[in-house]
Backbone bond lengths (Angstrom), bond angles and torsions (degrees), N, CA, C in turn:
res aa  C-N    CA-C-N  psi(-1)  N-CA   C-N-CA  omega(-1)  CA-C   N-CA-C  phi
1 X - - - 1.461 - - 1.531 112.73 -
2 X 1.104 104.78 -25.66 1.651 110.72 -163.75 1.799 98.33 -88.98
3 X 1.287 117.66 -25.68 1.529 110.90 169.94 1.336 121.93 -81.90
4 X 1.480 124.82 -26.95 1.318 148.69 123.68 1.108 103.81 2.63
5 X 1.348 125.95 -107.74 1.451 142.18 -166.85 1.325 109.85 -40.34
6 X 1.783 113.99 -32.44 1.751 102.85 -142.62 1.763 67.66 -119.09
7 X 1.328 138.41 53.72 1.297 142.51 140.06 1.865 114.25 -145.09
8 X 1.538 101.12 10.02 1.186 118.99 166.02 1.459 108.16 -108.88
9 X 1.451 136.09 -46.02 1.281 126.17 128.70 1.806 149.85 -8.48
10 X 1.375 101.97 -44.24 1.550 121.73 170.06 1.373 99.69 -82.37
11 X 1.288 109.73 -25.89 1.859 100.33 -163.12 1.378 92.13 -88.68
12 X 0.896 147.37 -14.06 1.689 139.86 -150.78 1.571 102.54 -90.22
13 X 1.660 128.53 -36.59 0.911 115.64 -147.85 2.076 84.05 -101.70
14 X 0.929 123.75 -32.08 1.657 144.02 164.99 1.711 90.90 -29.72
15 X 1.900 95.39 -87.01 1.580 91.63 -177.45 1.484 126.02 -68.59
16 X 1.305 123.49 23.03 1.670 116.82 -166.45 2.243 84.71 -110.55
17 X 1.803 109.00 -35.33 1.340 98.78 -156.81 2.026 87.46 -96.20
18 X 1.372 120.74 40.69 1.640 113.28 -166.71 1.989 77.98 -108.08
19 X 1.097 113.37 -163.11 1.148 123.87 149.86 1.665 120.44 165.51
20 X 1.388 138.70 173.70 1.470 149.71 -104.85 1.534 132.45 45.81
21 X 1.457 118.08 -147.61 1.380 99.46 -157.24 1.430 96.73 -94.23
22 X 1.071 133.04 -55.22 1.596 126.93 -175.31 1.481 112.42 -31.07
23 X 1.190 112.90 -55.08 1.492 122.05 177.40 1.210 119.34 -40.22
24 X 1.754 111.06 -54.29 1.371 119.48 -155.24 1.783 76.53 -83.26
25 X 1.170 151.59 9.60 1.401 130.05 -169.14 1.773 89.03 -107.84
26 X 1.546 104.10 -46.78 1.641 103.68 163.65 1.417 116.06 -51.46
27 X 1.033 134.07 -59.97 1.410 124.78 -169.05 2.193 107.13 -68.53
28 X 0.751 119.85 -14.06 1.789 125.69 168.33 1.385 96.63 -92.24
29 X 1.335 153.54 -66.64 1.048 105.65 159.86 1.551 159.26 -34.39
30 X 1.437 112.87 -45.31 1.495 138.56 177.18 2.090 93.94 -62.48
31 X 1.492 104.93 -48.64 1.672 86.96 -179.71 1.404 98.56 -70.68
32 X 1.234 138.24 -64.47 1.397 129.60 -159.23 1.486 113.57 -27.08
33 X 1.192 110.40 -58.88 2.110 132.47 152.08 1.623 91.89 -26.76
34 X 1.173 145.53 -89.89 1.256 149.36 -114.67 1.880 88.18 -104.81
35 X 0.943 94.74 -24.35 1.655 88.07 177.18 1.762 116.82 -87.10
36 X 1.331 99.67 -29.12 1.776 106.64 162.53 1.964 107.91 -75.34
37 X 1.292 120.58 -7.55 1.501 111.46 -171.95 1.635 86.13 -111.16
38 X 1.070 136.41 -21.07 1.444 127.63 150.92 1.863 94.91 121.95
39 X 1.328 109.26 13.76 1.480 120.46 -177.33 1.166 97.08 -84.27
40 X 1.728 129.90 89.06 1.682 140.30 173.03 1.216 104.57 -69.00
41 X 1.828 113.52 -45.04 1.726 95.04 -150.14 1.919 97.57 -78.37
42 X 0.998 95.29 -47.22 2.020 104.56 -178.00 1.568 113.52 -50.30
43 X 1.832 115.02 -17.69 1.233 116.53 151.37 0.841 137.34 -116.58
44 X 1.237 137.21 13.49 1.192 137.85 101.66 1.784 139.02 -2.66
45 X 1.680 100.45 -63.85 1.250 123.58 177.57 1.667 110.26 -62.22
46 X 0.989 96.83 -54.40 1.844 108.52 170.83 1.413 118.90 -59.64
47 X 1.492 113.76 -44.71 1.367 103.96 173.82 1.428 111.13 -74.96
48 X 1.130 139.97 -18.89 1.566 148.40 -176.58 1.839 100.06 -64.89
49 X 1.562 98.42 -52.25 1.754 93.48 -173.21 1.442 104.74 -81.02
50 X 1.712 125.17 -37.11 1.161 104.27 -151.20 2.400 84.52 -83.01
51 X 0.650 117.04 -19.70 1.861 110.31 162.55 1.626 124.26 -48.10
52 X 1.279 121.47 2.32 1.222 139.91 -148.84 1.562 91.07 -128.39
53 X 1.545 101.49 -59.71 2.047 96.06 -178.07 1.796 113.93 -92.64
54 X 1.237 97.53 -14.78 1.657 100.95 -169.36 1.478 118.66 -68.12
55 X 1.469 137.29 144.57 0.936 151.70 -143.33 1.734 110.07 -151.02
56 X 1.294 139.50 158.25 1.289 127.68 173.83 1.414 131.06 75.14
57 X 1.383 84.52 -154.99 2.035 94.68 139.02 1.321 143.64 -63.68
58 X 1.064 100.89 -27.91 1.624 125.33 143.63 1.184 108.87 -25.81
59 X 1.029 97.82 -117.80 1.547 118.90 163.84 1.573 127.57 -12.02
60 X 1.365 99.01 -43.86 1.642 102.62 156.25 1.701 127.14 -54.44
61 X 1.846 87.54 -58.45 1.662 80.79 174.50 1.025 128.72 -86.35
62 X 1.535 125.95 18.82 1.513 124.17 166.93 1.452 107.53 -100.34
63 X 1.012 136.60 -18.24 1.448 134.13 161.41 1.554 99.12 -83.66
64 X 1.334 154.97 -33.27 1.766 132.31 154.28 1.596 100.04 -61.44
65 X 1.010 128.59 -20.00 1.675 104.00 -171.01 1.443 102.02 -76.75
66 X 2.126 106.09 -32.61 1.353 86.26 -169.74 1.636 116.54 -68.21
67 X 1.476 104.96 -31.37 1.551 108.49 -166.82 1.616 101.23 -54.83
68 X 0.982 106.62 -52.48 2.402 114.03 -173.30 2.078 81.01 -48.88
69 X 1.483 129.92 -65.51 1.320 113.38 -163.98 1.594 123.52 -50.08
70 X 1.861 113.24 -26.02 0.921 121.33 -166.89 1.609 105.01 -96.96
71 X 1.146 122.24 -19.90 1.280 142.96 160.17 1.073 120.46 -57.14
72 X 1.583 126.03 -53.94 1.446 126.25 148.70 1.547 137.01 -49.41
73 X 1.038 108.76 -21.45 1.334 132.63 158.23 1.828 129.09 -79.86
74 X 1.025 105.38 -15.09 1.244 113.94 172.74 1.178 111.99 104.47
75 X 1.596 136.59 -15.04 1.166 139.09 -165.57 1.573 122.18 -62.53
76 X 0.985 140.80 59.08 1.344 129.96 -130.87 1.579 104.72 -87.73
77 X 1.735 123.19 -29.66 1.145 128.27 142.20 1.400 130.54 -16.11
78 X 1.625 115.33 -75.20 0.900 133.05 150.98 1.577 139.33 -33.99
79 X 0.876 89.21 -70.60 1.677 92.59 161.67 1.650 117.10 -39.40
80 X 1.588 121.47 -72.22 1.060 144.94 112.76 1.935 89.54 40.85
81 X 0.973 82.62 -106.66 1.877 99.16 168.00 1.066 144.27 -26.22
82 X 1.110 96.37 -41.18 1.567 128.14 -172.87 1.777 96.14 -97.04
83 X 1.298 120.03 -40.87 1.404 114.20 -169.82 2.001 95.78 -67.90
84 X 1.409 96.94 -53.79 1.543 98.52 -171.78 1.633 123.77 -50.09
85 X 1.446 122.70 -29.06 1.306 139.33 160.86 0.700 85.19 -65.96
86 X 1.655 154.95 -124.47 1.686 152.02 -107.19 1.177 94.52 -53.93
87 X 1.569 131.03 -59.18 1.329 120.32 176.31 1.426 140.90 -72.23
88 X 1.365 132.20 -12.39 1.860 136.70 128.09 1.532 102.85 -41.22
89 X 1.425 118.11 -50.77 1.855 104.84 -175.40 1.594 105.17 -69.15
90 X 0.980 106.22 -50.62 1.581 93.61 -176.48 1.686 127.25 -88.06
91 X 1.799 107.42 25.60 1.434 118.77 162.75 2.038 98.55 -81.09
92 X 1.678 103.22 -8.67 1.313 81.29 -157.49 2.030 101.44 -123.52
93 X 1.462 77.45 12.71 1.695 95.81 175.87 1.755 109.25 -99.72
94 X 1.116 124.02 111.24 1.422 124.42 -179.57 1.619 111.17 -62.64
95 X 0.842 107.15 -47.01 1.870 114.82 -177.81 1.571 116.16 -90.10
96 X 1.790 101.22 22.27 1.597 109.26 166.59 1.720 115.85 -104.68
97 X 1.062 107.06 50.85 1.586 113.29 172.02 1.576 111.90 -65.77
98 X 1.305 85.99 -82.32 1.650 97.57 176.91 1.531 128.25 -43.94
99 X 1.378 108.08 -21.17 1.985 121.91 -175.60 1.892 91.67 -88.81
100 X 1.678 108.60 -43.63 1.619 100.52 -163.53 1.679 104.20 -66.67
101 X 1.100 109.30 -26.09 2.244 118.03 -165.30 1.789 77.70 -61.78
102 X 1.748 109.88 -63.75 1.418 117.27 -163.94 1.350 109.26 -57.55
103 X 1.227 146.03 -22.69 1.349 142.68 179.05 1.576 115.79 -79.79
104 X 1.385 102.44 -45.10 1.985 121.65 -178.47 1.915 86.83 -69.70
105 X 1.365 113.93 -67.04 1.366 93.04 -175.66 1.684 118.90 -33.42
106 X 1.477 114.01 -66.94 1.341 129.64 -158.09 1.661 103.51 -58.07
107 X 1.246 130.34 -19.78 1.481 151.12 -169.24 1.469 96.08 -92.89
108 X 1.449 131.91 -50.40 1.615 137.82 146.55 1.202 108.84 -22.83
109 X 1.289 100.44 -66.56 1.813 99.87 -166.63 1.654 95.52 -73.30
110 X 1.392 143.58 -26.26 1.233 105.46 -153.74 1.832 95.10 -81.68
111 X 1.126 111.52 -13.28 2.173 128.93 -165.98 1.629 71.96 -72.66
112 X 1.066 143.58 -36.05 1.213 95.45 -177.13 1.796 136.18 -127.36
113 X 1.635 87.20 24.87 1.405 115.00 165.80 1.734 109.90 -88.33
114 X 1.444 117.71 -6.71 1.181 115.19 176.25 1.446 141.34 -91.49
């Protein structure tokens, strides 16, 4: 785990200074990773740049990744926010079925963490 991180670490600052859409789809993945190993601020950072190039579905799941990061954090506002954007973007994404069920769920769970 510990070589893991500290080559999940090197990669963060690589994919945070890359940029267009592939990238920003690489860097939402790589946080999603860093947000299950409990690494907030380094995904954080990634979801901030790759939100900047992302487009689509993309774009969908980097605004749910942020809400689950801000959610983990306690932000429930936030999150909140973040859930309602992913889901306006993906009323207008055809091939966001499967991300919108996952967003309305995760928006479920936050109604009743509150």
């Amino acid at each position: 785990p510990d070589a893991e991180r500290s080559m999940a670490g090197q990669a963060v600052p690589v994919s945070a200074s890359a940029g267009g859409a592939a990238s920003a789809d690489a860097m939402n993945e790589l946080a999603a990773v860093l947000i299950d190993r409990g690494d907030y601020a380094d995904a954080e950072t990634l979801l901030r740049r790759a939100q900047m190039n992302a487009t689509g579905l993309t774009a969908v799941r980097v605004a749910n990744n942020l809400g689950a990061l801000a959610a983990t954090r306690g932000d429930v506002a936030t999150a909140a926010s973040m859930y309602r954007s992913a889901l306006t973007m993906a009323s207008t994404v055809p091939e966001s079925d499967s991300a919108r069920r996952s967003i309305e769920k995760n928006l479920q769970d936050l109604g009743a963490v509150r």
